[in-house]
Residue, then its C-alpha position, 0 to 999 in steps of 0.5 A: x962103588x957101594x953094594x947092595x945086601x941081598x945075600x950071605x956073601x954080603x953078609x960075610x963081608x959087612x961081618x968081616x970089614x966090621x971085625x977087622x976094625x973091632x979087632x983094631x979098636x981101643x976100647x972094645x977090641x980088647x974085650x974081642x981079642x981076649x980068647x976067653x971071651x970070644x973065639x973068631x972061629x965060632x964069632x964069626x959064623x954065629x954073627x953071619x947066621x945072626x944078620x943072615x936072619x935079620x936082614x934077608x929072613x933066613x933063619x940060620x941063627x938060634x942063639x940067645x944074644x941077650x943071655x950071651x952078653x948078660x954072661x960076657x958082662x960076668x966077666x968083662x963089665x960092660x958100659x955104654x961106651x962099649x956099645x957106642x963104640x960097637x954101634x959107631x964101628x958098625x955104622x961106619x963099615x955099612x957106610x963104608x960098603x953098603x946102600x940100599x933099604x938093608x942098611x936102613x933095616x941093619x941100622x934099626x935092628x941094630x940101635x934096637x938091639x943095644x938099647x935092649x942089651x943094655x937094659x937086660x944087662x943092666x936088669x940082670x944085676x938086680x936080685x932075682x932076675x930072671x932071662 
């Protein structure tokens, strides 16, 4: 039985089943799994604060996702099929768990988002950029 996101719990366990299958996959699990792009003990929490904000307005995260992957692509480039993989990852686990108008709203916010972190990556490699 699939279950509605009303909650951080929820959140918890889209951002838990997600990373499960990150932390497997081929092609972007091995940019997760490296320890010096990522800790899981500091990801996780930050990315429950991230989609707690987005999805049930509660403003538990401050960060800078844009800066942070623009500072991620310095070491590990980047590509499309990195973000492809992350979005295909991440619809599936929604489907996999979850109905109701927060997948609607977590999908949106999330096909936004890779197309606006890819652009400021990209941006981020012309001289002069500024965040």
């Amino acid at each position: 039985m699939k279950r509605l996101i009303t909650n951080k719990a929820d959140i918890q366990f889209l951002v838990d089943q997600f990373y499960i299958k990150v932390k497997a996959d081929d092609v972007i699990g091995p940019i997760f799994n490296d320890a010096k792009n990522f800790s899981w003990d500091t990801h996780i929490p930050v990315m429950v604060s991230f989609w707690e904000t987005m999805l049930l307005d509660q403003v538990t995260y401050k960060g800078n996702p844009m800066l942070t992957h623009i500072e991620l692509n310095k070491r590990v480039p980047l590509n499309a099929e990195h973000f492809e993989r992350w979005m295909k990852l991440f619809f599936e686990t929604i489907d996999e768990h979850f109905e109701g108008d927060a997948v609607v709203e977590a999908k949106k916010r999330a096909t936004a988002m890779e197309g606006l972190m890819q652009l400021k990556i990209a941006q981020s490699l012309n001289k002069g950029f500024i965040q």
